[in-house]
Structures are given as C-alpha cells and as structure tokens.
N, C-alpha and C positions, 0 to 999 in steps of 0.2 A: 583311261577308265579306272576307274576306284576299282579294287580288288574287292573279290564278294567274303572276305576273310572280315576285312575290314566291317563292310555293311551288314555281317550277322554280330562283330561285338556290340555293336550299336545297336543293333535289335534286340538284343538280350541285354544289354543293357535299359534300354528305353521299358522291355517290361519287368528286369528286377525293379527300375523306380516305382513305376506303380504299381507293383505289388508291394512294395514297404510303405508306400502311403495308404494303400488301402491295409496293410495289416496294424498298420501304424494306429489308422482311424477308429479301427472297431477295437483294439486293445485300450488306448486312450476315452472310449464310450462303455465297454462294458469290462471293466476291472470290477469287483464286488465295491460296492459303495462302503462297506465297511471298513476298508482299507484307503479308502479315495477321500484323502487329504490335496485339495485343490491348492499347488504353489504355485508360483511364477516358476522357479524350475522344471514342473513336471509340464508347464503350459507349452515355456517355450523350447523344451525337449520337443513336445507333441509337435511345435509351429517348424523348430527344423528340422525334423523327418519330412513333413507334408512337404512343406516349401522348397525344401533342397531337393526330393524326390522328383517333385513334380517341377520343377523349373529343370532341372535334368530328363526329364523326358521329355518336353517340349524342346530342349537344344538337342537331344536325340533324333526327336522325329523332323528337327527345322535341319539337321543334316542327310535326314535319309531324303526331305522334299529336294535340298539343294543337288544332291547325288541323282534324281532326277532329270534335271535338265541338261544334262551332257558337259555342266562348266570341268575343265581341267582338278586334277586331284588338287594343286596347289592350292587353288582358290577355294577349293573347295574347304579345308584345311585352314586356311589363311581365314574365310568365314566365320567356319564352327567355331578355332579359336579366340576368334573376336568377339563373338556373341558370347563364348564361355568365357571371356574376362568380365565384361559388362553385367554379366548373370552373379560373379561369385562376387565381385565386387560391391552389388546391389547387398547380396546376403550378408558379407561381411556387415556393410554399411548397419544395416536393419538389425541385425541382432545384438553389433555393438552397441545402439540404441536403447536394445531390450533388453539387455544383461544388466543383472544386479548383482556385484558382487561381493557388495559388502557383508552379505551374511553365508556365503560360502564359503568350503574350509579350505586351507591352503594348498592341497592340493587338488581340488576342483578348479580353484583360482590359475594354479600351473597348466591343468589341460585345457582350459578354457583358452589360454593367452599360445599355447602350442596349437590347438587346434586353429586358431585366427591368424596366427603364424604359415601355417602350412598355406591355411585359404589363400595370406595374403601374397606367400611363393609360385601357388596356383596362378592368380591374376598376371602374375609378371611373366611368368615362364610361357601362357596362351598368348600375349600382348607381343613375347619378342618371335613369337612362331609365328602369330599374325601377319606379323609387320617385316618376317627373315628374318633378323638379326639374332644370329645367334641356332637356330635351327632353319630349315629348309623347308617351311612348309609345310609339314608333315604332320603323319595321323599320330604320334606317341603321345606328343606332349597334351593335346589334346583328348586323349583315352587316359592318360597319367591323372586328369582333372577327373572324369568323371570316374575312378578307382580311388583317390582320397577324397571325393563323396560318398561314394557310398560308405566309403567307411565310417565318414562322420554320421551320417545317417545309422549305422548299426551301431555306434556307439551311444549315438540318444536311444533309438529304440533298445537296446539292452537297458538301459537306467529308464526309460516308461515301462518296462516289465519288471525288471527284478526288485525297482526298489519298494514296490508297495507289497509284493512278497517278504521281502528281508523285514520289512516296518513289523508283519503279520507275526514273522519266526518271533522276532527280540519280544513283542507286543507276550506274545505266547511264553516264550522263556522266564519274562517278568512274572506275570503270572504263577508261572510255576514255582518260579524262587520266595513268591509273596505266598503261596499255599503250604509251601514245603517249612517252612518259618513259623508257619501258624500251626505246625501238626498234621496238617490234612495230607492226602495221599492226591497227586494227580492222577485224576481220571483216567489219564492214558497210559497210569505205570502200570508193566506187568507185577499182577500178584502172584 
C-alpha cells in the first residue's frame, strides 16, 4: 500500500497546479492594458504555466485514481512515470514548435535551451523508473518531475508579472529623464 506521505505530496501538489493556472489566467487577463504589450513571449509564458500546470494536475489526480484501485506501489510508480514522460515529452515537443528565438537575447536563449534540457533529463529519468532500469520503481523520480515543473511554471509566471511592471518603471524613468532635460520638475519629486 502507497504510503499516505506519498498521496498528500501529490495532493498538494495536484492543487499548487491549479492554483498557478488559475493565478496564471486572471494575471495574464487583467494586467492594466496600458502596460499590455501582447508578444509571442508573454503568450507563450501565459500557454506554459496553463498547460504544464494543468497537464500536472491531471497526472496528479490519474495517480491519486490509480492509487485507488489496490495496484502494487511498483506499478503504481512504473504508471505515473510513464504517463509523466509521455506528458513532458508532449510539452517539450509543443513549445519547441512554438518558440521563436530569433529575437530573444542571449541569455533567454541559454534558459530556454537549459530549461528544455532539464525537461528533456525529466523524460528519461521517468522512461528508465517506468521501465526499472536504473531505479526500482519508485515515487522520487517521479515527484523529481513534478518539482522542475513547477519550477518552470514559476519561472514563466515570474516573467508574466514582472515584466510588464519593469516595462512601466524604465517607461516611467524615461520619462522623467525626458522632463528633467527639458527643465521641468517631476511630479513626484519632493519639493
């Protein structure tokens, strides 16, 4: 019998995903539209929070169903694993589709080919837990996957929040250095 250690990381896991997707969603919907310069970066930031949260919570909750029916921890394990290669493998596929990198700077180009890196360590590492080789069936390598998800999930959602703040500061600081030039006093300086 699966250890209930095990079936509450997965619970809490399965609702940090969907609570990043749903904070994901209403951040990516109401940002001030003054700020909301619509990229293919900021899109597909927005698409893998959603999609990697939420395909993480369905391989959450398709282990807490399999944990249900009495199968052996191994198989159990051997399952989840399987489905989490198949699941990042899918992502990978899809976003290396949807990345454009020619106009990112070189080092977004670095975390982007690290980040796809990790994924594609991910697939391999759940594929030989799957299958034995290499691990015994077991709950790590499979919790290992969905911990550098989420992380890549907070690292998009970090850049769907901050960067259209940061846009707002520099936007703001221009300004000020365009008024300070002209003579004029920023509004907001103490007199």
């Amino acid at each position: 019998m699966t250890p209930l250690k095990e079936m509450s990381q997965i619970i809490v896991t399965l609702e940090s995903c969907v609570v990043l997707a749903g904070f994901a969603a209403i951040v990516g919907t109401l940002q001030p539209k003054k700020t909301r310069r619509i990229t293919k970066g900021r899109i597909v930031s927005l698409a893998m929070i959603i999609y990697i949260s939420l395909v993480n919570a369905l391989l959450a909750a398709f282990t807490l169903i399999l944990a249900n029916f009495g199968i052996s921890d191994q198989t159990l394990w051997s399952a989840s694993s399987f489905a989490m290669s198949l699941a990042t493998a899918f992502s990978i596929t899809y976003l290396w589709i949807k990345k454009r990198l020619r106009t990112v700077s070189k080092i977004s180009k670095i975390i982007y080919f690290a980040l796809f890196g990790g994924a594609g360590c991910m697939v391999i590492i759940n594929l030989l837990n799957a299958f034995g080789l290499g691990f015994n069936r077991e709950y790590g390598p499979y919790f290992l996957s969905f911990v550098f998800n989420l992380f890549i999930v907070g690292y998009a959602f970090t850049r769907l929040l901050m960067r259209p703040l940061w846009a707002v500061v520099i936007e703001n600081e221009q300004q000020h250095a365009r008024k300070s030039q002209a003579g004029t006093r920023w509004p907001y300086q103490n007199r």
